[in-house]
Each structure stands twice: as C-alpha cells, then as structure tokens.
N, C-alpha and C positions, 0 to 999 in steps of 0.2 A: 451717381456718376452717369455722365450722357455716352451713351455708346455711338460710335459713329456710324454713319451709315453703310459705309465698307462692310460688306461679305468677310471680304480676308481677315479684316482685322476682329471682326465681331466672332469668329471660328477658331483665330489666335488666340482670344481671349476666355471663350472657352475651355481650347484646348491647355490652358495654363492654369487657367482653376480647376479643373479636372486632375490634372498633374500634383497642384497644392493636397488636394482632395487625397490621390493615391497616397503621395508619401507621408502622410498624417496616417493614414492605415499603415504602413510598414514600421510602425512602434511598436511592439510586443510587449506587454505592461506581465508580470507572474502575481496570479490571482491571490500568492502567498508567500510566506518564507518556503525556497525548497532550491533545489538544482537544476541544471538543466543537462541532461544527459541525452548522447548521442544524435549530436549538432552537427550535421554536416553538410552548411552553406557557406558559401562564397561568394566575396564579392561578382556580381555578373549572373549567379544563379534566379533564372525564374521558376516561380511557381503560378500552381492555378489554385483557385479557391477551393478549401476543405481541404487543402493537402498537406499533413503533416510534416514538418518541417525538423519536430525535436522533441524529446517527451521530457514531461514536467514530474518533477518526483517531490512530494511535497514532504517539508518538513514541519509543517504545522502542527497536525495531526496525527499522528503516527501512534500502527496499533500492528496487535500481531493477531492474525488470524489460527490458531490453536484448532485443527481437524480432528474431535475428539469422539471416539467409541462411544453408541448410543448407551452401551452398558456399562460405560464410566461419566453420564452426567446425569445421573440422574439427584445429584445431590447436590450438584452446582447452581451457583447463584450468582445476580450481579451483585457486586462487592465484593466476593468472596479474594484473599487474599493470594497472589501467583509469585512463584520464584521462576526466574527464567534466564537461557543460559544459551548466548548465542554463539554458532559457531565462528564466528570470526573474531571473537574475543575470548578465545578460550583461557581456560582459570577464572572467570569473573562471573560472579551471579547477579541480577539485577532483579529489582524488584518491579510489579504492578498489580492489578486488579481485573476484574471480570467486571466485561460493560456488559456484553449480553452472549445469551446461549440461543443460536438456532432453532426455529424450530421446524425445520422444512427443508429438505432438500431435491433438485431437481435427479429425476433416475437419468435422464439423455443429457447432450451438450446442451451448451446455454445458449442460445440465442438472440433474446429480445433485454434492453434492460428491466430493471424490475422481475425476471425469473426468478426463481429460487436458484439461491447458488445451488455448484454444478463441486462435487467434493468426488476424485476419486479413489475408488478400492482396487486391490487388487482380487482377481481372480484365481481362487486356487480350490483344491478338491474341497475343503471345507469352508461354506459362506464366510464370509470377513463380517464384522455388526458393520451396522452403516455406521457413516463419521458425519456428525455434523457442527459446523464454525461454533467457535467460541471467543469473542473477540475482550481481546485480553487488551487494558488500556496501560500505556509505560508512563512509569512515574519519575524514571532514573534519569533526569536529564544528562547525567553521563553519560549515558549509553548515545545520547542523540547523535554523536560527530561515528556512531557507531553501525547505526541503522541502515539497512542495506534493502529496498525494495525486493520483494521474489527472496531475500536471505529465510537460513536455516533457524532454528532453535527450538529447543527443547523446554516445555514447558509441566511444570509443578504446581495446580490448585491445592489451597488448604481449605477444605468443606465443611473442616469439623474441629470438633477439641480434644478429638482422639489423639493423647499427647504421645502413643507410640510409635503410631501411622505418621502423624507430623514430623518426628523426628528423621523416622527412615527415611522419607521423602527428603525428610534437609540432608540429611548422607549423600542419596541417589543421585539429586541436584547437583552438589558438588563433586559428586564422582565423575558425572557426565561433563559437566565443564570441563576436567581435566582434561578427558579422556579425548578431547577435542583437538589437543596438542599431536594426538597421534593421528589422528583421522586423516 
C-alpha cells in the first residue's frame, strides 16, 4: 500500500491502526472452564494496564485444601481415600482422594510467590500442633455446580484398614453433614 505523502493523513492512519490494535486487546479470552465473579465495568469505564478488572474462579481444577494437625498426618498419603462434607450442601457427603501432603509451612505472612504456604493457628495458653495443607482432589462431579472458592468443609482421610476407625469416621462424616442444617 503507497502511503501518501500528507503528514495528516499518514498520522490518521496510524492513529487508526493503533485504534484496530487496542480494541483487538479488549477481548478477554478465560484460560479455562470457570466463572467470572465480581465484574463491575461498564460500558464507558476505563482502565490502566495491570489493573484488575474481575476475578476468574476456575472450574477446571478444583481441590480442597484440608489444614491438617502435624499430629494427624502422619499416616497420610497421596491416594489415600477422603469423604468430604460441605457446608453448603448439607446432608450430602462427597467423595475424593489425597493429591498431596505438605511438607513445609511458612511461620510469618506470605509474601513472594513460590513461599511456603502461610496456614494459620490459633493462639491460646497451650501451643496449637502446626497444620499443614493437604490437598484433597474431588472426584464427585456432582458436587462441581457446588464448589464454592474460600467455602467451608469438613474433611475425612481413610489411612488405613482399621475397620473400626473407618467406620466411626463414616458416622462422624455423616453426623457433621447434617449437623450443617443447623449451623
């Protein structure tokens, strides 16, 4: 294409390919299946680069992070078998598995990525054990229209073939689900 020799026109045309350029950026493609919560633009609104706009809560991958007493994993494993019981589905238990068990926690806030997750305890006259992540992977695609980022639940490893331990725990499970109606 011959560009004219005109200033104006040759600055117009610029400024028009530049224009094509931006609004090809203002597509927002979601890296995955998920939702988008807490959108609040408008037509007319500007932003400046890096400035979030909406958060993406993905439904691709979806896992529950279980903050578990150092003096209750030490028997756990990945694969080990989990019943799990969220509060916003109370009465219903779901199942999954143990992806992986922690092994490191940061003592201060988190800072940098790549840290050690940051897990808190409370403080009271006698030390709390540390807790560290146990990330529990869901197998119940029912639950998926369920899942709630930041949500609650209460979770059940089975470590062993201690079939009396197993059991109570399948009680406990299902006691707490219920007991979720009243919460």
């Amino acid at each position: 294409m011959l560009i004219p020799e005109n200033a104006q026109l040759r600055a117009a045309l610029v400024a028009l390919e530049q224009a094509q350029l931006n609004l090809a950026f203002t597509s927002i493609l979601a890296p995955s299946k998920g939702v988008i919560e807490s959108f609040n633009v408008d037509i007319g609104h500007y932003c400046q680069a890096g400035q979030p706009l909406a958060t993406f809560v993905s439904t691709h991958d979806v896992w529950i992070q279980a903050d578990m007493r150092e003096n209750n994993i030490a028997n756990i494993k990945p694969g080990d078998e989990v019943e799990y019981a969220l509060d916003v589905a109370p009465g219903r238990v779901f199942e999954g598995t143990v992806r992986s068990v922690g092994y490191g926690v940061s003592s201060g806030g988190r800072t940098n990525r790549g840290d050690l997750p940051t897990v808190s305890s409370s403080k009271g006259w006698l030390r709390d054990p540390q807790r560290f992540p146990v990330i529990i992977g869901l197998e119940d695609d029912g639950s998926a229209v369920l899942w709630r980022s930041g949500g609650q639940a209460d979770v059940l490893v089975y470590t062993g073939n201690n079939h009396i331990f197993n059991l109570i725990g399948w009680f406990q499970i299902r006691i707490i689900s219920l007991l979720s109606y009243a919460r």
